[in-house]
N, C-alpha and C positions, 0 to 999 in steps of 0.2 A: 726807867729807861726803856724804850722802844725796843723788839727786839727783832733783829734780822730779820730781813725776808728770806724763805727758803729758797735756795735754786735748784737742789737735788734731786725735792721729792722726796728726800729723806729726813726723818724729825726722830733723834736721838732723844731716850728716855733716862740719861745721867747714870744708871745704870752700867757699867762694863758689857761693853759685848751683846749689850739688849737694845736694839733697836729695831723701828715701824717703818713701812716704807708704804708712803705714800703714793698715790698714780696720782700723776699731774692730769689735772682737767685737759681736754681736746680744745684746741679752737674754734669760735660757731663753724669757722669754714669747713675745718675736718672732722666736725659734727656731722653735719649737711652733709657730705660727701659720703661719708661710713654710711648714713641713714639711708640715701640713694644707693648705694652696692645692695644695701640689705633690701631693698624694694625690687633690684632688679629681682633677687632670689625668690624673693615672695611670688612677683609676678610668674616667676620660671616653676614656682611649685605648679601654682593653681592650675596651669596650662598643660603642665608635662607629665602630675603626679608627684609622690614622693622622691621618687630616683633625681629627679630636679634639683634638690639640695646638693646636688654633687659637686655644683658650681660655686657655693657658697665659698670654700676654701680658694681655688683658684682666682675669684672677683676680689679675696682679701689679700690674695700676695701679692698681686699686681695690681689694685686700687688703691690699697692701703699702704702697703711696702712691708707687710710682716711675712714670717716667715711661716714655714708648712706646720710646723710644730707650735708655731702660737697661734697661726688663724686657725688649726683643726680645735682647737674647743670653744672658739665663739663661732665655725660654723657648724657643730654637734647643739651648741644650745639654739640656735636659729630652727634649725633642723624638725631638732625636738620639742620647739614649742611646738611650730608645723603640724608635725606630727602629730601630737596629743589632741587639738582641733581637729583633724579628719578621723582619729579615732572613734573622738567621743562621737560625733555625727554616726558615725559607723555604725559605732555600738547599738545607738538607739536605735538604728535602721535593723539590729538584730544580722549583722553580715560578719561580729567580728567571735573566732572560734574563740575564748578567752581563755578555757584552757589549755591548748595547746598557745596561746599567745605569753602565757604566764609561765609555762614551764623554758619556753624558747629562751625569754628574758630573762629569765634568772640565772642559766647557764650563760649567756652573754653579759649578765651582768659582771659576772665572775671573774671574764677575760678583758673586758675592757679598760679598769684599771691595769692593767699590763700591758695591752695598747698604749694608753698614754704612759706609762712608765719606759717604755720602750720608747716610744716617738723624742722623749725630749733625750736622750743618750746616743740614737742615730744622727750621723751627717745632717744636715738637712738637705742636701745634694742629692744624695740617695734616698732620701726619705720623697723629694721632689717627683724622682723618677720613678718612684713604686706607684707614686699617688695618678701619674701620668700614663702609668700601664694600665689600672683599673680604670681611670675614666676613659680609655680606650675604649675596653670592654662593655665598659656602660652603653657609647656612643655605637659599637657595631650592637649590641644586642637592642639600643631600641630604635635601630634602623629597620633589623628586623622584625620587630614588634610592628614598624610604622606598616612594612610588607604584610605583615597577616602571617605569619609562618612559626610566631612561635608555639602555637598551640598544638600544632600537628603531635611532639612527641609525646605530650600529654592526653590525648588523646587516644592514640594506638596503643601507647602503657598503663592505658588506667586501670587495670583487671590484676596489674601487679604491682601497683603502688603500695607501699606497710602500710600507710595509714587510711583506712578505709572509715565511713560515716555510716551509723545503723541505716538500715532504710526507714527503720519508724521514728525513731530519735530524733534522726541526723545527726548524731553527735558522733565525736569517733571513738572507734571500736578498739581502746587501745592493749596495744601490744609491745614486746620487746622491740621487735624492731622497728615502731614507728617513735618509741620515746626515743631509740637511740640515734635514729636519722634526723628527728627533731632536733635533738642535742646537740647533734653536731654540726646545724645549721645555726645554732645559736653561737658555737664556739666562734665561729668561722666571723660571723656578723659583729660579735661583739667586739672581736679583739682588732678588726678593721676597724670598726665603729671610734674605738679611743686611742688607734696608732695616725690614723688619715683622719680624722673628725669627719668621715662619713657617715649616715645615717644608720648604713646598713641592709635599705631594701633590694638594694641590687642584688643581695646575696637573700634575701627572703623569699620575695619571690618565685624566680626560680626555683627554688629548694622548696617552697610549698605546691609549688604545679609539679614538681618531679616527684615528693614522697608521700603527696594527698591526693583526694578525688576534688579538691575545695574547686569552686567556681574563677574566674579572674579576678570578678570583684572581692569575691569572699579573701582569695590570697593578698591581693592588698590591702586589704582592709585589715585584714589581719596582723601584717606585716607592720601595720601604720603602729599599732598599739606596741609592738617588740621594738620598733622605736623608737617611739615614746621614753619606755622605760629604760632602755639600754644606753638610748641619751642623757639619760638624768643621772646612773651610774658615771658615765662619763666626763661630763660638767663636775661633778661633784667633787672627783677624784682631783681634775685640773685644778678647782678654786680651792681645795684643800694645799694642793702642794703650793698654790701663790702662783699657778702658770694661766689664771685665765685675765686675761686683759680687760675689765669691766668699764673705762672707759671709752673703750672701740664695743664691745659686748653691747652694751646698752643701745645707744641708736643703732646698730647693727641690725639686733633683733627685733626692735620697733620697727624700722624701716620694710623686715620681712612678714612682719604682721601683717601692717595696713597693705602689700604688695598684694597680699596673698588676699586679702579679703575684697581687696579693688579686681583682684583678677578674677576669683569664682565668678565676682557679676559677668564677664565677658567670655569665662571659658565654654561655657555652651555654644559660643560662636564661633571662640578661635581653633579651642581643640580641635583634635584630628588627626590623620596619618601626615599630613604635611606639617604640621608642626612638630610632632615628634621626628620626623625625619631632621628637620629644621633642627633642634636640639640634639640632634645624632652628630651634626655635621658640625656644628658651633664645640659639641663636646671632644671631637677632636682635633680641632684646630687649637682649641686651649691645652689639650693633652701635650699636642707639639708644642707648640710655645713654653711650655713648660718644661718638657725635655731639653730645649734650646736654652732655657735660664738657667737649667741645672747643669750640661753639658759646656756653657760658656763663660 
């Protein structure tokens, strides 16, 4: 005898109380459509940098209609492939500190399953509006990036920075107080990194040009590989508990591949102060709209 088609998604194993739950396939249409959200993001890494992923979440609540707390770990794995790509380039170029990039990670690996344990037990209302504050800050801070001005503090405090580089090494000179202002830029990063499925360079960063002497490049580069790996704690945790959507995941993060690799060819032309400002302005205007979906 034939046996039922499923309509649920759900296929009971005869078993008491044991049952699989299956994720129903996407439509080609809402294939195609997840795949382009995820291409925009690609294109917005290549152009803008890491901090670009910040969009990822936002394209999926309102592209796709999920919420903050399911699209933050399919755009932590979009993020984190990203990531891991400009790493490795990175590395090879010899720009990325790996051990301080490997101490950062590990203490954010630590918080970021508690980010996403927290994310799915908050509102998602309020969880909307936290996420809407931080890309605020994203969106002023690389306005001023676009201006040329964030380097000034960096500069006038590099004499008192903890974490200082030998002069003949280059490596750094470490001390108490450069593990522990490392540490607790990782705490910081990691536990956003799995509450928002933000990357986390927004908070890298900065906290590498405030507690180092490293270069800009060098602090991004650096940053790429802390998330890298603090994405992959974070993924891990989601698909463990059954909260990452792998149907919307998949073309999501293909989509942010090919974005990201169609974009490098053109980012030597497009980058620049006007596009980052461009991307300042776009990142809060989705900020509001955001507070407006959460507040209505």
């Amino acid at each position: 005898m034939a046996l039922p088609a499923a309509r649920c998604g759900r296929r009971h194993s005869g078993i008491a109380g044991d049952s699989i739950v299956v994720a129903p396939a996407l439509p080609a249409a809402r294939v195609l459509s997840v795949a382009g959200l995820g291409l925009t993001v690609g294109l917005v890494l290549a152009l803008t940098g890491a901090g670009g992923g910040i969009l990822a979440v936002p394209l999926l609540v309102f592209g796709a209609g999920l919420g903050v707390a399911q699209a933050g770990p399919i755009g932590l794995l979009a993020v984190g492939i990203a990531a891991a790509l400009g790493a490795a380039l990175e590395l090879k170029a010899g720009m990325v500190r790996y051990k301080a990039a490997l101490l950062v990670a590990a203490i954010g690996m630590l918080f970021s399953p508690l980010g996403v344990w927290l994310a799915h037990r908050m509102d998602n209302r309020w969880l909307g509006l936290l996420f809407a504050i931080v890309l605020l800050f994203v969106a002023y801070r690389s306005f001023r990036q676009a201006q040329g001005r964030t380097g000034e503090s960096v500069v006038c405090g590099a004499l008192e920075v903890p974490c200082v580089r030998d002069a003949t090494s280059g490596r750094f000179v470490w001390t108490t107080g450069c593990a522990r202002a490392l540490a607790l830029s990782g705490t910081l990063a990691g536990f956003l990194s799995g509450l928002l499925g933000v990357g986390g360079g927004f908070v890298l960063v900065p906290a590498l040009q405030k507690f180092t002497d490293l270069s800009m490049q060098a602090a991004v580069a650096t940053s790429l590989a802390v998330v890298a790996l603090v994405s992959l704690s974070g993924v891990v945790s989601s698909a463990v508990a059954g909260n990452l959507d792998w149907p919307v995941a998949l073309p999501f993060c293909a989509g942010a591949v090919a974005g990201m690799a169609g974009g490098r060819l053109i980012a030597d032309r497009l980058a620049g102060p006007q596009m980052q400002k461009g991307f300042a302005l776009v990142s809060a205007l989705v900020a509001l709209a955001m507070v407006a979906k959460a507040l209505l």
